[in-house]
N, C-alpha and C positions, 0 to 999 in steps of 0.2 A: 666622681661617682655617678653623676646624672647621666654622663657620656655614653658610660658602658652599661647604663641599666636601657638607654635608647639607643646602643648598639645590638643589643640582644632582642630588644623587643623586636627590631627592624630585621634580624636573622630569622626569631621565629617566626613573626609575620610570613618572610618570603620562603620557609620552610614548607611552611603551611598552606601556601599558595600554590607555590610548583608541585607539588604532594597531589592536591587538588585536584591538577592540569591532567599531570601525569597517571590520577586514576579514571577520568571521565576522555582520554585518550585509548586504553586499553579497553571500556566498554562498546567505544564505534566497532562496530561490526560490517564488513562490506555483503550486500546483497549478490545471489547469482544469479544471471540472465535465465529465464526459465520462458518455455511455451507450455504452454497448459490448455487443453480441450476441459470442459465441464459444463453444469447449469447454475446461472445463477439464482439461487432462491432466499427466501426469506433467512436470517439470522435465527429468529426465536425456534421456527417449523423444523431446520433442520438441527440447529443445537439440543434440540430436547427430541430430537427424533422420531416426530409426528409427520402427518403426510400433510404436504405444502398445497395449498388451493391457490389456483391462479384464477381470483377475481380481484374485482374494484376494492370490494372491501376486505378482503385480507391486506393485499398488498397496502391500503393505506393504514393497515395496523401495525405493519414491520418498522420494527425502528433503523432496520438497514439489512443490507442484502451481501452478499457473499459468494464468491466462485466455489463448488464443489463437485470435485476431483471424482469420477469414477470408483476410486479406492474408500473413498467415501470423507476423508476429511477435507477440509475448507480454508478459502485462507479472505481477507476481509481483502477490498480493494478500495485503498485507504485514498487515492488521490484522484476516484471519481464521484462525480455530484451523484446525487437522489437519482435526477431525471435518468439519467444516462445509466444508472442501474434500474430503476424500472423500467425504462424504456426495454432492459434485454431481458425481463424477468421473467423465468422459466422456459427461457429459449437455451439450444446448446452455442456455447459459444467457443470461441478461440482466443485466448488471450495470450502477448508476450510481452511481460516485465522483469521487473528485478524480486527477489521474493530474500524478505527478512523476516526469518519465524515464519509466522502468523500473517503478515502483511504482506499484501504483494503492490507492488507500482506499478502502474499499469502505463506502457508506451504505446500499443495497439490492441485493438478490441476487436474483433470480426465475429457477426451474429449467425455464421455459416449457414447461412440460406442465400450464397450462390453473387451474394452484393459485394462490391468493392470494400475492403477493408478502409474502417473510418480510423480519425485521431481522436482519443476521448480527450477532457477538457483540459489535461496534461501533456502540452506535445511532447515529441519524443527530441530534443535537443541537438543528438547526436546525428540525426538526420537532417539540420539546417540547411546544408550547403545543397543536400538534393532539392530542398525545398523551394529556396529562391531560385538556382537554376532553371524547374520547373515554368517560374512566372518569365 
C-alpha cells in the first residue's frame, strides 16, 4: 500500500511539474526587430499628456523616460541606464531593437544630430565578429 500511495504521489508531482513547464513555455513571446525615429521624454509628462519641460529640474523628477513614436504611443527602453536616457532627453532619436509589447531592447541608439551611431550600455551580440575584427 505505501508503494502505490508513493507511486502516485511521484506521478502527480511530475504532472504537475511538466504542466508548469509547458505553460510558462507558451507565455515566451519572441520580439521583432524594429527601427523606430521618435523623442525621448519623460514617462509621467507624456503618460498623462501634459507638455514635457526640458530643464534640470523636471528631468530630475522623472522616474524614467521613454521613446515616443510620432503616432504618438511609447514604448519604455527597458535595457538602458538613467544616464544614457537623459543623456538623449528630448532630442529626436533613432533607435533599432527588438520590441516586446511595451518594451523595446535597445541594440543601437543614434541622437541624429549627424554623429556616428553609439552602442548603448547593452551591446548588440549579434554584431561580435564585426567587432573584434575591427580591433
Amino acid at each position: 500500500m505505501k508503494s502505490i500511495t508513493k507511486i502516485r504521489f511521484t506521478v502527480i508531482w511530475l504532472a504537475i511539474f511538466f504542466f508548469t513547464m509547458a505553460l510558462t513555455a507558451t507565455l515566451v513571446s519572441a520580439g521583432e526587430k524594429v527601427e523606430l525615429e521618435g523623442i525621448i521624454q519623460g514617462i509621467k509628462c507624456t503618460h498623462y499628456k501634459v507638455e514635457c519641460v526640458n530643464s534640470d529640474r523636471f528631468i530630475d523628477m522623472e522616474p524614467d523616460f521613454v521613446l515616443v513614436v510620432p503616432s504618438g504611443d511609447y514604448y519604455f527602453l527597458s535595457n538602458l541606464s538613467r544616464s544614457v536616457k537623459i543623456r538623449h532627453a528630448y532630442l529626436k532619436v533613432w533607435v533599432q531593437g527588438v520590441l516586446t509589447g511595451q518594451e523595446l531592447w535597445v541594440d543601437m541608439l543614434d541622437d541624429m544630430q549627424g554623429k556616428k551611431r553609439k552602442t548603448p550600455s547593452a551591446p548588440d551580440w549579434s554584431r561580435k565578429d564585426e567587432f573584434w575584427e575591427s580591433r
